[in-house]
Each structure stands twice: as structure tokens, then as C-alpha cells.
C-alpha positions, -999 to +999 in steps of 0.1 A: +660-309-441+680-326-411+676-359-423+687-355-460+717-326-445+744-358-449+732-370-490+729-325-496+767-324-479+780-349-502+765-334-534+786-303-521+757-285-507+753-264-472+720-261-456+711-229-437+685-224-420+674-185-411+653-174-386+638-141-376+651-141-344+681-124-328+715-147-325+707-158-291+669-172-291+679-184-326+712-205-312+687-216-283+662-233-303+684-249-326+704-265-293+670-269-274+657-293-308+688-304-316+692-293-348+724-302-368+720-277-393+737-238-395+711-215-378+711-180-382+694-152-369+678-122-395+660-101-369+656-071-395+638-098-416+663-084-445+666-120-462+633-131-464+620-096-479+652-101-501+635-137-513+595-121-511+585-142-484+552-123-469+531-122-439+504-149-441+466-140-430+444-165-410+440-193-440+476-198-441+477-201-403+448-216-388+435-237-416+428-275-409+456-285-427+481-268-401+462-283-372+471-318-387+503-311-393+506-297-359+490-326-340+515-352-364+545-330-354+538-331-315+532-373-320+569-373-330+579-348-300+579-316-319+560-288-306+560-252-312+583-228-294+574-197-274+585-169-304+610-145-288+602-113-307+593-126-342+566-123-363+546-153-360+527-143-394+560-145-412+556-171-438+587-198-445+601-208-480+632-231-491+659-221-516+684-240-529+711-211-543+740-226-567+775-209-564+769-187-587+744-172-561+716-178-583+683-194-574+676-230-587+651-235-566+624-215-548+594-229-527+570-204-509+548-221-489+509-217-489+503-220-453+526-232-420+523-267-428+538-267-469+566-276-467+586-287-501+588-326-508+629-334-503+631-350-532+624-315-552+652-298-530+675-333-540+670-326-573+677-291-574+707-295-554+720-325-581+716-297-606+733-272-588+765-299-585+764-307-618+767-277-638 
């Protein structure tokens, strides 16, 4: 989501990014990777039970697919943090939200390692600018 933060910016879109964590841990990681996004902290988990992001059982976290993406994540220098008091079952999404608050795009990933393809999120957000 970093990389395509500038081309989401000039279709007059934000990125967010929300973690479980409390406002400290989550302003450390973001400065400790260098992340140029917004971070913010939802320690009560409030959003993503909002969205109906669930806990994930072994399959979504230990499957072979997550060990690859893993091991190709650490080759380009990013490894997995120590958590600070969040649920480590806690499974992400993306959402692209239009102005109107409304959802225009909602991706719920199947295990640690599915994340949405940018162009999907592009798209959505060129939808959200148009209208």
C-alpha cells in the first residue's frame, strides 16, 4: 500500500492503516519500518469487529502459503515484529471507503499472506473519485 500511497493521494484518496495495538507500540512500528502511511492504534479491536474481520484458526496461519510469503518478505528485509498485546489470530482486510462513508471495496483475507492485488484497490479508489 506504501508504494501506490502517492498515485491513491492524487486520485484524492487517504490511506490508513489500523492496528490493534495501543498508540504507542503502533507509532513505534510504523517509525521502526518506516512506514509513510497514517497509523492508528484500535486496541479495543472496535473497527475491525465494525468491518467483520475474525480470528483465523491454524490454516490461515500456519499454512505453507504464509511460510512463503514469510521467507519472501524477510529476503526484502521485512520480518515480523514482537506483538505488544495484540491478538496475533486477528485476521487483516483492506477497504477502500468513498466520502460518503460507504464501502466500495472490501477484501478479507483467507490467511496472513492474502493480501488484495493493488490494482483491485486502484480501481476501487478511481471509482470512488469519480462519482
Amino acid at each position: 500500500m506504501d508504494q501506490a500511497h502517492d498515485e491513491i493521494r492524487s486520485l484524492g484518496g487517504e490511506v490508513v492503516c489500523v492496528f490493534m495495538y495501543r498508540a504507542a507500540p503502533t507509532r513505534n512500528f510504523c517509525r521502526q519500518r518506516k512506514v509513510g502511511l497514517e497509523c492508528l492504534g484500535d486496541p479495543e479491536r472496535e473497527g475491525y469487529h465494525a468491518v467483520g474481520l475474525e480470528r483465523g484458526g491454524a490454516a490461515q496461519m500456519l499454512s505453507p502459503r504464509v511460510g512463503i510469503a514469510a521467507l519472501r518478505a524477510a529476503r526484502h528485509g521485512a520480518v515480523a515484529g514482537n506483538p505488544q498485546g495484540g491478538d496475533t489470530r486477528q485476521m487483516p482486510g483492506t477497504f477502500v471507503v468513498g466520502t460518503d462513508g460507504g464501502v466500495l471495496f472490501a477484501h478479507y483475507n483467507r490467511d496472513q499472506s492474502d493480501n488484495p492485488k493493488m490494482d483491485d484497490v486502484l480501481d476501487a479508489v478511481r471509482l470512488g473519485s469519480s462519482g
